[in-house]
Z-matrix of the N, CA and C atoms (Angstrom, degrees):
N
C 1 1.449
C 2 1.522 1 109.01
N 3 1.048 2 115.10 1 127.78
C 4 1.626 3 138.24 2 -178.93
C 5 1.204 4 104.60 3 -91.75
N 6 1.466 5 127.10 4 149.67
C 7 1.034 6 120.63 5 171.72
C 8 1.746 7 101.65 6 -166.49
N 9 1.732 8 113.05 7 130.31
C 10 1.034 9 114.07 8 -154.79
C 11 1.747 10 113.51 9 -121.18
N 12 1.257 11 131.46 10 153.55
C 13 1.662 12 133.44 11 145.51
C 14 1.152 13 117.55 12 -137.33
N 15 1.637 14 104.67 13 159.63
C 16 1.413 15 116.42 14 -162.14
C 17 1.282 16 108.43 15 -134.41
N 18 1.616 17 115.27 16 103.46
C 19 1.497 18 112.51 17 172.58
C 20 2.271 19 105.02 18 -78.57
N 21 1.431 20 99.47 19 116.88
C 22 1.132 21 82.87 20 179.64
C 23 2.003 22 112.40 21 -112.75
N 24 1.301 23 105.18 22 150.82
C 25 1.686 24 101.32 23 163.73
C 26 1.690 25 87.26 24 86.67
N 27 1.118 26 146.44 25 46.38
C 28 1.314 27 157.02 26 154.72
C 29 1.569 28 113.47 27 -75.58
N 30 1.573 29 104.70 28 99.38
C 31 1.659 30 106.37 29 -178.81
C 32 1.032 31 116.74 30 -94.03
N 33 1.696 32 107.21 31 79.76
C 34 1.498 33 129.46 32 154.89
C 35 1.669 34 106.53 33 -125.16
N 36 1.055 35 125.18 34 112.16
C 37 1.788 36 107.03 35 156.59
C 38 1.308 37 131.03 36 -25.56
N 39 1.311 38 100.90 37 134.84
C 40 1.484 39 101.70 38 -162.68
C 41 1.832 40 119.58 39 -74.71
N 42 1.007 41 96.30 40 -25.03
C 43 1.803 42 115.51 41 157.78
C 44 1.168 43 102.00 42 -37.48
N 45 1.739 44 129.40 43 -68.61
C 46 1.401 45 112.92 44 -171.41
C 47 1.142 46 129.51 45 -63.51
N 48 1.751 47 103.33 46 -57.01
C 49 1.818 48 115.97 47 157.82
C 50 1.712 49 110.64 48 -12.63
N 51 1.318 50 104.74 49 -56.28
C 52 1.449 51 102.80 50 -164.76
C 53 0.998 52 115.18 51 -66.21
N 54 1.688 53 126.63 52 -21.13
C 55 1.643 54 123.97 53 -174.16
C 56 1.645 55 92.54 54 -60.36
N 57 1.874 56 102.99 55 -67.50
C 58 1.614 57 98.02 56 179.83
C 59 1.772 58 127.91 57 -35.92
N 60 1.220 59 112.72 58 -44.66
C 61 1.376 60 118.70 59 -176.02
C 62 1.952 61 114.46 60 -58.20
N 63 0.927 62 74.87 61 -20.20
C 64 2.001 63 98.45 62 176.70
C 65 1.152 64 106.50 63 -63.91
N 66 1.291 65 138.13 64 -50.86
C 67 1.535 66 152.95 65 -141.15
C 68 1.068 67 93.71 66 -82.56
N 69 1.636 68 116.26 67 -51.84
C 70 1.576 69 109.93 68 -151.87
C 71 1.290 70 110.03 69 -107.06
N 72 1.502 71 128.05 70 -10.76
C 73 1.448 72 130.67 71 155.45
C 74 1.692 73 107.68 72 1.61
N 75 1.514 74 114.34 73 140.91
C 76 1.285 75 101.52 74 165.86
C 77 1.829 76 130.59 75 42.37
N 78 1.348 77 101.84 76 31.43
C 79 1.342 78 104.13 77 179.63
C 80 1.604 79 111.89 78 -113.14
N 81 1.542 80 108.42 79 162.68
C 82 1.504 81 92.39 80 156.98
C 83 1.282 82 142.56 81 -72.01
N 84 0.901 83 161.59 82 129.89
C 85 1.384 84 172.72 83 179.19
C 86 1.942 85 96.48 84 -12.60
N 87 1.283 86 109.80 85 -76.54
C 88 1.928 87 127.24 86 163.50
C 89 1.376 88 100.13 87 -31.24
N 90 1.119 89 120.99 88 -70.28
C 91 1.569 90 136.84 89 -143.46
C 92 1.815 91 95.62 90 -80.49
N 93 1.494 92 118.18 91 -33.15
C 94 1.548 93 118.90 92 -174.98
C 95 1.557 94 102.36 93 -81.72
N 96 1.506 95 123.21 94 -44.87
C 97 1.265 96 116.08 95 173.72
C 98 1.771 97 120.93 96 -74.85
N 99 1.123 98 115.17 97 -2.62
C 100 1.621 99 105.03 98 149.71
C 101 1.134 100 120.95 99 -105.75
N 102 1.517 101 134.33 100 6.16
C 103 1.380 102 128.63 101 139.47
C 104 1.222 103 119.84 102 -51.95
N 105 1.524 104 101.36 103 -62.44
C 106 1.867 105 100.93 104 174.82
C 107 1.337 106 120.76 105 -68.04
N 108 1.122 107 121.43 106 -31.32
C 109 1.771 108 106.08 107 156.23
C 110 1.180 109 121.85 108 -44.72
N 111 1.588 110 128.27 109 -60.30
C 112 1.610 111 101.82 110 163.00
C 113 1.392 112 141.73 111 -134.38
N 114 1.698 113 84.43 112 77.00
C 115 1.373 114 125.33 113 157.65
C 116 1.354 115 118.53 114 -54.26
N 117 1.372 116 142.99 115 112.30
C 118 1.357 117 113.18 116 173.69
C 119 1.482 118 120.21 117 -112.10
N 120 1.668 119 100.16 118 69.24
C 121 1.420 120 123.65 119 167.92
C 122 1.268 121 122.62 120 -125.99
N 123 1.370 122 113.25 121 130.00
C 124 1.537 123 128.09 122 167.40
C 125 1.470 124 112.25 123 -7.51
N 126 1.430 125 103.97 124 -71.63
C 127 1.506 126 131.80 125 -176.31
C 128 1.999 127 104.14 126 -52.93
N 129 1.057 128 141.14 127 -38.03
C 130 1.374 129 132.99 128 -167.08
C 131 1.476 130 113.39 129 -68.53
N 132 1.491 131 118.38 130 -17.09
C 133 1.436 132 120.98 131 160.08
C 134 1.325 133 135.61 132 -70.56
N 135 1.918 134 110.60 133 -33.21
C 136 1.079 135 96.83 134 165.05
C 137 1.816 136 131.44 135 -86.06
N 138 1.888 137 98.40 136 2.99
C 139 1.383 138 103.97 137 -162.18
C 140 1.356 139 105.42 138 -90.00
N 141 2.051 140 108.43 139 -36.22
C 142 1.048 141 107.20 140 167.50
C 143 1.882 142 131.22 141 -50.75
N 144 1.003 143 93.74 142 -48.49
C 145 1.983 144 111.86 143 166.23
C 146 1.233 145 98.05 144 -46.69
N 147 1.276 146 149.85 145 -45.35
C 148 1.453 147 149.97 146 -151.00
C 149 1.977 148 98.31 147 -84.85
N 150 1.366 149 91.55 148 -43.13
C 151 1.599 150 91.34 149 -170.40
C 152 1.589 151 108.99 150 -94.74
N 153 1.400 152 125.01 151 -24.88
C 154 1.604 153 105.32 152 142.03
C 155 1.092 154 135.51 153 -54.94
N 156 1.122 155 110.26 154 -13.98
C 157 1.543 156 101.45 155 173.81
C 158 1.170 157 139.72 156 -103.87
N 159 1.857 158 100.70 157 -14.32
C 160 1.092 159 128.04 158 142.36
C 161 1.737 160 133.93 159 -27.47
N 162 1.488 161 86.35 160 -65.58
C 163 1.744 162 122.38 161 172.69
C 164 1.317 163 112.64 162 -50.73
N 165 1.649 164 104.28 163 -42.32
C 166 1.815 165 106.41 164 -171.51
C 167 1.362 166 105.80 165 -103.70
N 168 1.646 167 119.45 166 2.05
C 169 1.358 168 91.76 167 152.92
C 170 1.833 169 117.21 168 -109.27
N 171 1.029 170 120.19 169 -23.87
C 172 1.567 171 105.81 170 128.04
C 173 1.596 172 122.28 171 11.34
N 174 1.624 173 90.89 172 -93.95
C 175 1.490 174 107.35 173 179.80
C 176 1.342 175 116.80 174 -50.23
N 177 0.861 176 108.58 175 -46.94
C 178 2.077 177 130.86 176 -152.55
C 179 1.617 178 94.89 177 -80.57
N 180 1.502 179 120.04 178 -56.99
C 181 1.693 180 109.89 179 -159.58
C 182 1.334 181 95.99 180 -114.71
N 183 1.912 182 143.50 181 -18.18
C 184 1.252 183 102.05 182 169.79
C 185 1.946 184 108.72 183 -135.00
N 186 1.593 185 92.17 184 52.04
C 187 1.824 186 117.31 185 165.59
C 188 2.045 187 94.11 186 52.11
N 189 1.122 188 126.78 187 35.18
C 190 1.450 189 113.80 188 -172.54
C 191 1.645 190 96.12 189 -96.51
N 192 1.327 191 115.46 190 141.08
C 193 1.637 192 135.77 191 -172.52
C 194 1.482 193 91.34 192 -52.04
N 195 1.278 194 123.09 193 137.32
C 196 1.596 195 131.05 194 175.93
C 197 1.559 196 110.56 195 -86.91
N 198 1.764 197 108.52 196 -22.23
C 199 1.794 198 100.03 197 162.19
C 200 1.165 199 129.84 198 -62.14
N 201 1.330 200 117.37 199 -41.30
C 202 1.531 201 145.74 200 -144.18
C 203 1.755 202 89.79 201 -93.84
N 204 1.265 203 129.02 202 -35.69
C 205 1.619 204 131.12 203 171.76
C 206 1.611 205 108.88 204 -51.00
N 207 1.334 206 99.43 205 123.70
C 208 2.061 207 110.27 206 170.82
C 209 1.644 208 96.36 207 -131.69
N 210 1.547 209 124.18 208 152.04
C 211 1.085 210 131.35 209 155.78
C 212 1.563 211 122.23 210 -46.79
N 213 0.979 212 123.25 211 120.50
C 214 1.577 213 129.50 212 -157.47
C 215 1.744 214 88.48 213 -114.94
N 216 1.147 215 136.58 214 -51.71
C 217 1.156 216 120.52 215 165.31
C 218 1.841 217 111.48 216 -151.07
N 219 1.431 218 110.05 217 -170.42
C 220 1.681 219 100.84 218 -167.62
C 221 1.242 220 106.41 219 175.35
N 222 1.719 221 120.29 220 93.46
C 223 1.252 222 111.02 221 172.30
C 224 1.480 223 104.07 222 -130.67
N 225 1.453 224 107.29 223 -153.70
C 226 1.531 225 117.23 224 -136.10
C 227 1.381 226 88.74 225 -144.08
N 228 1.611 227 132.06 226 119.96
C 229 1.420 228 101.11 227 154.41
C 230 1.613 229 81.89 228 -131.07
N 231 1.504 230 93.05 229 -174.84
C 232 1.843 231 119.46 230 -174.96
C 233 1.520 232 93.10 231 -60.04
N 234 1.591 233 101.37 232 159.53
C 235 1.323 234 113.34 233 142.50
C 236 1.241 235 123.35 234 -134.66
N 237 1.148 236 134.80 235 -178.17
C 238 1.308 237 119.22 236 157.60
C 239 1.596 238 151.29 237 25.12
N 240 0.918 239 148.91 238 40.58
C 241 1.714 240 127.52 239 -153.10
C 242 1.409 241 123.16 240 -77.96
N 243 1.059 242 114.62 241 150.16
C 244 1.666 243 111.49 242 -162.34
C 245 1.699 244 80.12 243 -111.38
N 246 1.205 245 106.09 244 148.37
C 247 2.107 246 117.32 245 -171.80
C 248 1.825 247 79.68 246 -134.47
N 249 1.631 248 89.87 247 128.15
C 250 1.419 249 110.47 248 173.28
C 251 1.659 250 98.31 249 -136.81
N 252 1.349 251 102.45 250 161.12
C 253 1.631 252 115.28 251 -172.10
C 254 1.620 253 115.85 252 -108.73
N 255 1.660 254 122.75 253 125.44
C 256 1.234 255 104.47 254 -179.39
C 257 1.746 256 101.67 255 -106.05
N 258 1.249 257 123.54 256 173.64
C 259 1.448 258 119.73 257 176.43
C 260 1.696 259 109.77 258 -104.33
N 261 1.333 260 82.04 259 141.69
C 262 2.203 261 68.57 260 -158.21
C 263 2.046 262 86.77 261 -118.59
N 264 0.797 263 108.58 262 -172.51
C 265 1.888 264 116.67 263 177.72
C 266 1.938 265 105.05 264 -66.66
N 267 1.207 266 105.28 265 166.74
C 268 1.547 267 123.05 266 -149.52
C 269 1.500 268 115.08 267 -5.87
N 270 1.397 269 101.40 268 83.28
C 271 1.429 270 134.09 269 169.60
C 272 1.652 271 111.42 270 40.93
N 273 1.834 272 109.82 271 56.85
C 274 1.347 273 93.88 272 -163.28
C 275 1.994 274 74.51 273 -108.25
N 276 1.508 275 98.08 274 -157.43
C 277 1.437 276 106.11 275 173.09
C 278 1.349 277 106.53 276 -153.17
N 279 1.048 278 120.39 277 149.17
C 280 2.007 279 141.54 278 -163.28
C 281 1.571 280 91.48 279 -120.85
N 282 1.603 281 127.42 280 129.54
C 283 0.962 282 112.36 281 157.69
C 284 1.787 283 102.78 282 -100.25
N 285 1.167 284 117.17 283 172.18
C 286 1.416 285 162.75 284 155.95
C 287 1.520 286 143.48 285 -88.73
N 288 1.572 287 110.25 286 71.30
C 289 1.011 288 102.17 287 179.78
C 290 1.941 289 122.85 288 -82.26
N 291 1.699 290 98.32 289 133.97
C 292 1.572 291 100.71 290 -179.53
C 293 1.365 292 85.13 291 -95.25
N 294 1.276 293 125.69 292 124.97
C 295 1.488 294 126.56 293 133.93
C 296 1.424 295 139.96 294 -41.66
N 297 1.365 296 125.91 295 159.72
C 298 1.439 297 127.25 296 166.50
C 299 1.564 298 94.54 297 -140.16
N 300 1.693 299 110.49 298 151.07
C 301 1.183 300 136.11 299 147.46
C 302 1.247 301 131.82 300 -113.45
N 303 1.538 302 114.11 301 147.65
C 304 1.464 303 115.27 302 -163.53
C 305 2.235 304 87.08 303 -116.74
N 306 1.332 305 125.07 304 113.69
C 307 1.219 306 120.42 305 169.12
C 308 1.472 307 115.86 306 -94.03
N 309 1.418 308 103.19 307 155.66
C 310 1.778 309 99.49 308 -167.01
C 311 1.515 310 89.66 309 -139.77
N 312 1.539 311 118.41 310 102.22
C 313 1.843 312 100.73 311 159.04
C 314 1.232 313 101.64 312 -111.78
N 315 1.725 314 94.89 313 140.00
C 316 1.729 315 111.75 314 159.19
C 317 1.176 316 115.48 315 -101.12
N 318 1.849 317 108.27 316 144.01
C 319 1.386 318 111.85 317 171.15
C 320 1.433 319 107.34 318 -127.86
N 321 1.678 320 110.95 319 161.53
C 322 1.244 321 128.57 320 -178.92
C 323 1.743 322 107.37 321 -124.54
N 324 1.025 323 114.04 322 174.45
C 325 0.946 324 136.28 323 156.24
C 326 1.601 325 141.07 324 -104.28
N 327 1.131 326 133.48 325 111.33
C 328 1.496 327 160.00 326 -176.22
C 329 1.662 328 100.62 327 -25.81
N 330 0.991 329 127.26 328 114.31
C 331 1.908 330 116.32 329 170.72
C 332 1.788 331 90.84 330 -83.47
């Protein structure tokens, strides 16, 4: 049994997200959220949030043990980009892309 959450519209680039999402690959559920606790990246707050909530719906809608849960998989894709304009010398313009990421962790359960 799979069981999934989706932090979506996360304004970090997804490039960075992904270093974090790396760490916890294949981890336990315990063991991934004290990696990302001290993580010291931007990105480990919204990934951690992604995999509690993961965990508690797990728990919550199909009764699976919350020890026995490890990250089964966890990626990162684009979302959105918001294009903003900077003013650069003889009246030209630079755009600016802000990124968005959409994070996805799956969890399983331990046989």
């Amino acid at each position: 049994m799979e069981v999934h959450a989706t932090a979506k519209y996360i304004r970090i680039s997804p490039r960075k997200v992904r270093q974090v999402v790396d760490l916890i690959r294949r981890k336990d559920v315990n063991e991934a959220l004290a990696i990302l606790k001290y993580t010291p990246r931007r990105a480990a707050l919204p990934v951690a949030k992604a995999v509690k909530s993961a965990a508690a719906n797990a728990e919550h809608n199909y009764d699976l043990n919350k020890d026995k849960l490890y990250v089964a998989a966890a990626f990162v894709n684009q979302g959105p980009t918001f294009k903003r304009y900077k003013a650069r010398a003889m009246g030209r313009a630079n755009t600016i892309f802000k990124r968005t990421s959409h994070i996805t962790v799956l969890v399983k359960e331990k046989k």
